[in-house]
C-alpha positions in Angstrom: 15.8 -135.3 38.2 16.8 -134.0 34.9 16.4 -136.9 32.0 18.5 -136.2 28.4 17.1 -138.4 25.8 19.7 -139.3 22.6 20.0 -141.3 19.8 22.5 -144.3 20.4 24.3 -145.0 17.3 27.7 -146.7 18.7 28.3 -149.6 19.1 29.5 -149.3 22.6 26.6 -147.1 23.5 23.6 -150.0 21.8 25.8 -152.5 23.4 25.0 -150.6 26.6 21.5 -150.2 26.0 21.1 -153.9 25.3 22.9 -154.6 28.6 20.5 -152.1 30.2 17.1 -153.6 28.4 18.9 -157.0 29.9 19.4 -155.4 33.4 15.6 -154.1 33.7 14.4 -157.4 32.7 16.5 -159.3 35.3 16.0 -163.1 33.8 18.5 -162.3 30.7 22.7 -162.5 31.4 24.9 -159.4 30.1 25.3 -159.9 26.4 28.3 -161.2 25.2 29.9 -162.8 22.4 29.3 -160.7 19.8 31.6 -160.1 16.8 32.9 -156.7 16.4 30.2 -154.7 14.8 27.0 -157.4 14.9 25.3 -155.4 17.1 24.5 -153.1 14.3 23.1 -156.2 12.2 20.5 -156.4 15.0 19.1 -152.8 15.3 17.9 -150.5 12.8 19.8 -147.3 12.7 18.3 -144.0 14.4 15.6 -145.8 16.5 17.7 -146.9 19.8 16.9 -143.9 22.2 18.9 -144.1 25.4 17.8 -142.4 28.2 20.5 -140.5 30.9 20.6 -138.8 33.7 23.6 -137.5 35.3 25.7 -139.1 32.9 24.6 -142.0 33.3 22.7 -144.5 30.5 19.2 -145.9 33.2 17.1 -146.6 30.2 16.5 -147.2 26.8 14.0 -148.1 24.2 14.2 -148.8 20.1 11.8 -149.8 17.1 12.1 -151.7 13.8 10.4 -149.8 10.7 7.4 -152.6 9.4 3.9 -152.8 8.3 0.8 -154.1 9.3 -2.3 -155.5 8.1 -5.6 -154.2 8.7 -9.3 -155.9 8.4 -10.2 -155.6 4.5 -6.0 -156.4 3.8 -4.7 -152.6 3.9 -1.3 -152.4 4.9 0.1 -149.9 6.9 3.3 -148.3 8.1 4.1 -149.9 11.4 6.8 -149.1 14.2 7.7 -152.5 16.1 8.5 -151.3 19.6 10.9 -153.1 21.6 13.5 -153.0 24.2 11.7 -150.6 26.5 13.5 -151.0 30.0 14.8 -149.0 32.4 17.1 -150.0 35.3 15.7 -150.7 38.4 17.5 -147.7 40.7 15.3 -145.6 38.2 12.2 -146.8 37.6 9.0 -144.6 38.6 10.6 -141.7 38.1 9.5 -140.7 34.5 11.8 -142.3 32.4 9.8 -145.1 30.6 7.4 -141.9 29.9 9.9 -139.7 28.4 11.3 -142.4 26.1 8.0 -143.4 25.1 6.7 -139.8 24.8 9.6 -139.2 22.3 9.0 -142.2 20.5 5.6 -141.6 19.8 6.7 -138.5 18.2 9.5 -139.9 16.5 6.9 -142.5 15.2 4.3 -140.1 13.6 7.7 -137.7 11.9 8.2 -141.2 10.4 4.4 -141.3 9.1 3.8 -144.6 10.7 0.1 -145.1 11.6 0.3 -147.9 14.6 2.8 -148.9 17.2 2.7 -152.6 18.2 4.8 -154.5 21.0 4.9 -157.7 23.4 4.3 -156.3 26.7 6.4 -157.6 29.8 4.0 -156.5 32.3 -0.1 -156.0 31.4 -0.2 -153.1 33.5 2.2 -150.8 31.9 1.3 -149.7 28.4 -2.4 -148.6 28.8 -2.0 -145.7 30.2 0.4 -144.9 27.3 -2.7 -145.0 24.7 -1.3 -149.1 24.0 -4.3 -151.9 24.1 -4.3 -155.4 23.7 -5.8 -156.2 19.7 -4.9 -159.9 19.5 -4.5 -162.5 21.5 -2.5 -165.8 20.9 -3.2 -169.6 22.4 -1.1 -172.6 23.4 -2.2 -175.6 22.3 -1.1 -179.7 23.1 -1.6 -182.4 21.2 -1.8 -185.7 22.2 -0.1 -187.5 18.9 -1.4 -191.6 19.7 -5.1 -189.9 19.7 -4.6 -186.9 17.3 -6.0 -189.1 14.1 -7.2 -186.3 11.5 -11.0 -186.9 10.2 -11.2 -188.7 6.9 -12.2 -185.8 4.9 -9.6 -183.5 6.0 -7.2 -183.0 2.9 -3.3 -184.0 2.8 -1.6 -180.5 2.2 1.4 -180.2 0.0 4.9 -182.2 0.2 7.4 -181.0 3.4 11.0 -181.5 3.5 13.3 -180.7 6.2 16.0 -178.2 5.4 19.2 -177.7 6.8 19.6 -175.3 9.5 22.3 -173.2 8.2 20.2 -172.7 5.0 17.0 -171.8 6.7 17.9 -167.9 7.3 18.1 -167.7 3.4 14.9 -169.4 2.5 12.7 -169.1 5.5 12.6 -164.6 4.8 11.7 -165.3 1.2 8.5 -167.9 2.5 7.5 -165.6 4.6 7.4 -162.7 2.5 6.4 -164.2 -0.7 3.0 -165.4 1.1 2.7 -163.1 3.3 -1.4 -163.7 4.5 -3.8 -161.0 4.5 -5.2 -161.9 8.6 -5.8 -158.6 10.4 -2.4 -158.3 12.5 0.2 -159.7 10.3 3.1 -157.6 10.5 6.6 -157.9 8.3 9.8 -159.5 9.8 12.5 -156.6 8.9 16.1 -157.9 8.4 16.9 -157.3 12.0 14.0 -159.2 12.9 15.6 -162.3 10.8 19.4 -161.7 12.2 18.2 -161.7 15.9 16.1 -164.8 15.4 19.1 -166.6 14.0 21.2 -165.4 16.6 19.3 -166.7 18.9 19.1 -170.0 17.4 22.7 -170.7 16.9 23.2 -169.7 20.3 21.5 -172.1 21.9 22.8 -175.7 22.1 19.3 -177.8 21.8 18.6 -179.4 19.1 16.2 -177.4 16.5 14.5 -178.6 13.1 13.0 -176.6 10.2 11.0 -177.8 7.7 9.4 -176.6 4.5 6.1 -176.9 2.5 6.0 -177.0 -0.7 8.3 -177.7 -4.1 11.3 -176.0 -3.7 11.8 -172.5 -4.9 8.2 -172.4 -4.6 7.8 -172.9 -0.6 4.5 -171.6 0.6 5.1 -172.1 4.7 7.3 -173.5 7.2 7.8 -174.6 10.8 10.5 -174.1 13.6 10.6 -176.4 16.2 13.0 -177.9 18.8 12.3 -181.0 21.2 12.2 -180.8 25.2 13.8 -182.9 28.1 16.2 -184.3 25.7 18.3 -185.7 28.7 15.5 -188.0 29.4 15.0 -188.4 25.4 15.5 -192.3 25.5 13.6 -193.1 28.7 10.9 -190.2 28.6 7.2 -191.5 28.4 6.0 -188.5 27.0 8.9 -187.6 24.6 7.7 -183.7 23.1 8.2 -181.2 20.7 7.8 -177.6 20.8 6.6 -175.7 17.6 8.3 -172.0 18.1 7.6 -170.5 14.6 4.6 -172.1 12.7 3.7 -170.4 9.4 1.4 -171.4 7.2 -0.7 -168.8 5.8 -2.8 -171.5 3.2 -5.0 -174.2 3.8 -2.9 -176.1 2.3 0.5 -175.6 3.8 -1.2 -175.5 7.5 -2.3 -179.5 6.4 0.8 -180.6 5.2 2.6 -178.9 8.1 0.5 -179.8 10.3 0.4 -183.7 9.3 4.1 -183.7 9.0 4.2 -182.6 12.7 1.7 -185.0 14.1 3.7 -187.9 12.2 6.9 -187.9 13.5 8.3 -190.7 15.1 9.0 -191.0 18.4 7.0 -188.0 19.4 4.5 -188.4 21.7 3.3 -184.7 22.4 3.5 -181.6 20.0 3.1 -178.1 21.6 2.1 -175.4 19.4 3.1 -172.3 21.3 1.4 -168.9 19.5 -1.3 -169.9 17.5 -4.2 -167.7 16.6 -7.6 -167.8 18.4 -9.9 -168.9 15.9 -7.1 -171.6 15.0 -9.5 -174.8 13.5 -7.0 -177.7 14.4 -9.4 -179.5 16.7 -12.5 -179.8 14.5 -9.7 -181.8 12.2 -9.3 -184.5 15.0 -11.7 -187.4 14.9 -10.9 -187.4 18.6 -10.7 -183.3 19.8 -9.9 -184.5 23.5 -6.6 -185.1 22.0 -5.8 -181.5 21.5 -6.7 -178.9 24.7 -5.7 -175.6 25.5 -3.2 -174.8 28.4 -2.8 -171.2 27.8 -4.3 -167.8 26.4 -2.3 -164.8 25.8 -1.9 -161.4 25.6 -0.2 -160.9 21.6 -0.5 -158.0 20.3 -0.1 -154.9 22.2 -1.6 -151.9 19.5 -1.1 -148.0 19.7 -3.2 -146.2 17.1 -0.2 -143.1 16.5 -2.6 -141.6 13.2 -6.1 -142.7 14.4 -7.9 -140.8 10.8 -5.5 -142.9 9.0 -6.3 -145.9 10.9 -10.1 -145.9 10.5 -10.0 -145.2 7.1 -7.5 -147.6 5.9 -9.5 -150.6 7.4 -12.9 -152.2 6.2 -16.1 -152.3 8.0 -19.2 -154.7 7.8 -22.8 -154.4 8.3 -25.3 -151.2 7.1 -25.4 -149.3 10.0 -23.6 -146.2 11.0 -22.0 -145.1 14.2 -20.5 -141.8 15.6 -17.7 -142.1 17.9 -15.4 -139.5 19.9 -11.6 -140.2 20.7 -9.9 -138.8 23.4 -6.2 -139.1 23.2 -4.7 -137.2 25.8 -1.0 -138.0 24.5 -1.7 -137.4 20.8 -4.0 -134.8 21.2 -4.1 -134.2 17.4 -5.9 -137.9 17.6 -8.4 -136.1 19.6 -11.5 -135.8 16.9 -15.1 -137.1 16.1 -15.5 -139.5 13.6 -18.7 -141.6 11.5 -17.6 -144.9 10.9 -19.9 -147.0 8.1 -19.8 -149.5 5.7 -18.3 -147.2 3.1 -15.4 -145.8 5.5 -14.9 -143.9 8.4 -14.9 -139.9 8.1 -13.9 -136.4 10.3 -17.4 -135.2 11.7 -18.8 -132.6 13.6 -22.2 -134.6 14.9 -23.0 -135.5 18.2 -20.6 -138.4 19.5 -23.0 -141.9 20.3 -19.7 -143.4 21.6 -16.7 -141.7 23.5 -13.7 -144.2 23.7 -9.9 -143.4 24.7 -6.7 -144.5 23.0 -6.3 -147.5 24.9 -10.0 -148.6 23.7 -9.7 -147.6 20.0 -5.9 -149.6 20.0 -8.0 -152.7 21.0 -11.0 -152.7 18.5 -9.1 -151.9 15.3 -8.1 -155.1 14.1 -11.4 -156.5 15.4 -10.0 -159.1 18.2 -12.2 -157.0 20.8 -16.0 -155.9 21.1 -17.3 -152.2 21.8 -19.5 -154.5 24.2 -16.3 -155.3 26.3 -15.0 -152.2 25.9 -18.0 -150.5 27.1 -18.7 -153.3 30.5 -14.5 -152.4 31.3 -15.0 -148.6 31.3 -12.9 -148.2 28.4 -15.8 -146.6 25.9 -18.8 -145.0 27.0 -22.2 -145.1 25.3 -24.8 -141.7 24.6 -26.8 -144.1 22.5 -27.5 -147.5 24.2 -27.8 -149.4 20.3 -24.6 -148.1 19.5 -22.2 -150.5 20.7 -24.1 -152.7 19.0 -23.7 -150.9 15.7 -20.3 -150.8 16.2 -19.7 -154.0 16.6 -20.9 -155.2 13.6 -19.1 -152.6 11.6 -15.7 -153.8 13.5 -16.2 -157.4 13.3 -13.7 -159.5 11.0 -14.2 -163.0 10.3 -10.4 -164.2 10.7 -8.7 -163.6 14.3 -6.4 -161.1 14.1 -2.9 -162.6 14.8 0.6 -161.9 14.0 2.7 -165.2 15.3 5.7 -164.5 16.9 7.4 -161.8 19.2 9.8 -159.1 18.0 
């Protein structure tokens, strides 16, 4: 089977890819009900690669240019994958590897130093080099219990703003504070259009609300409420929180107390927030908040891995020496000594061997070398040095980026 990899730039042809993405993923309807030419509002030009054999369009894969932020608060260029499907006649026979092969290389022209995505299936990407380097939790709240402590301060004033406004003003929040956690990534223009599309496609009910004065908005919050055709009779009326940014102390109290006093609301769900996330120490009663799900976020793919490790920030005084193997990049394929002071080409003998997949999940510091080492994924010469490494890697915020893309 011969595969021909091209560029889609029409809008028939990224209409067809979309319906193909749709196709491989089997819960999503053909898309329709787009204006002439708004598929082009939602894809950035040159990065849809459709795959074809004999003529025909089986699969198809695209990226949107960003940036992402590294431990220490370097930001670096950033490919946000997406879209990867192929149709099910033709999967397993090379195609998701060929369009992934070329974007990888398409990636690196571009000088982009990591690939991120939100992986479908958890058993696909690692052998393409991809590991998982954040993790996200949901999180219920009980609101009759969910009293904050005392102590805990009052944030900042929150208004709600009209819908139709919020794809204005909620781009300009997000990138006028954007935060420096390990993970945050940028939300492109197409990012914003599809996000909107989605929202004024669906016919729920949806709120957004602001913190702070306005021109001078330092977070916000998306959410929508559930069961509504039980709304008046419901014993455990909710709220889901879909988008919840809030990047200062400050904001994340005044959101957050905003949220937890609405009327009516018995239950607030909190869908993506990160790990290390401190809302149930501000409960007088934690019992009121719990956990009903952990998941796989960020899925990262090192492309540069010398400009990776030198961009980020290390702790502790020790020193480590650590070989990659990157069978797919093989240019990745070096020794390196990692410090406090920075990370640097070498030609000493390694004291850790890891692959791509290992290296993707230890950079922003959501994984141990430990881990890595008890999975198989990094092997020690020196016994102390995952031990080492870990404190060089370790970050003291979660790394976290919020949403998917």
């Amino acid at each position: 089977m011969t595969i021909e990899l091209k560029i889609l730039d029409s809008e028939d042809d990224l209409i067809a890819a979309a319906n193909v993405f749709r196709a491989a993923m089997i819960g999503f309807p053909p898309m329709s009900g787009l204006r002439p030419g708004q598929i082009t509002d939602l894809l950035e030009p040159g990065r849809t690669v459709g795959a074809f054999v004999d003529g025909q369009l089986v699969g198809t894969a695209d990226a949107v240019t960003s940036r992402l932020t590294l431990p220490g608060g370097a930001i670096v260029g950033h490919a946000a994958v997406t879209h990867i499907g192929v149709l099910p006649s033709h999967t397993r026979q090379g195609v998701a590897s060929a369009l992934i092969r070329h974007q990888f290389d398409d990636i690196a022209a571009r000088g982009e130093v990591v690939a991120t995505l939100r992986a479908s299936e958890a058993t696909i990407y690692g052998r393409y080099g991809y590991g998982v380097a954040s993790s996200s939790q949901t999180l219920e709240v009980q609101t009759a219990r969910a009293r904050l402590r005392p102590d805990v301060g009052t944030g900042g004033p929150v208004r709600l703003i009209d819908t139709s406004r919020a794809w204005d003003v909620l781009p300009r929040i997000y990138a006028e504070n954007r935060p420096s956690r390990p993970g945050t990534i940028d939300r492109p223009a197409v990012w914003w259009q599809g996000a909107r599309l989605r929202a004024e496609s669906s016919t729920g009910a949806a709120y957004v609300a602001v913190h702070g004065e306005p021109g001078a908005e330092t977070g916000f919050v998306r959410y929508r409420p559930t069961d509504t055709e039980r709304w008046f009779v419901s014993e455990q009326r909710s709220i889901v929180v879909e988008d919840f940014f809030a990047p200062s102390a400050e904001a994340y109290l005044g959101l957050l107390r905003f949220l937890l006093g609405l009327d009516l609301i018995d239950r607030v769900v909190f869908w993506m927030l990160p790990l290390d996330d401190p809302l149930p120490l501000l409960l007088a009663d934690r019992r009121a908040v719990r956990a009903t799900a952990v998941h796989d976020e960020t899925w990262l793919r090192i492309i540069d891995v010398p400009a990776a490790l030198s961009a980020r920030r290390y702790a502790g005084n020790g020193a480590v020496t650590i070989a990659v193997d990157d069978s797919l990049l093989q240019q990745n394929s070096r020794r390196f000594t990692i410090g406090s002071d920075g990370a640097e080409p070498t030609d000493r003998p390694a004291q850790l061997e890891v692959g791509s997949e290992g290296l993707s999940a230890v950079l922003l510091g959501g994984t141990t070398w430990r881990d890595l080492a008890v999975a198989g994924l990094a092997r020690a010469h020196d016994p102390a040095a995952p031990a080492v490494a870990d404190q060089l890697f370790a970050w003291p915020d979660a790394p976290h980026a919020g949403f998917f893309f």
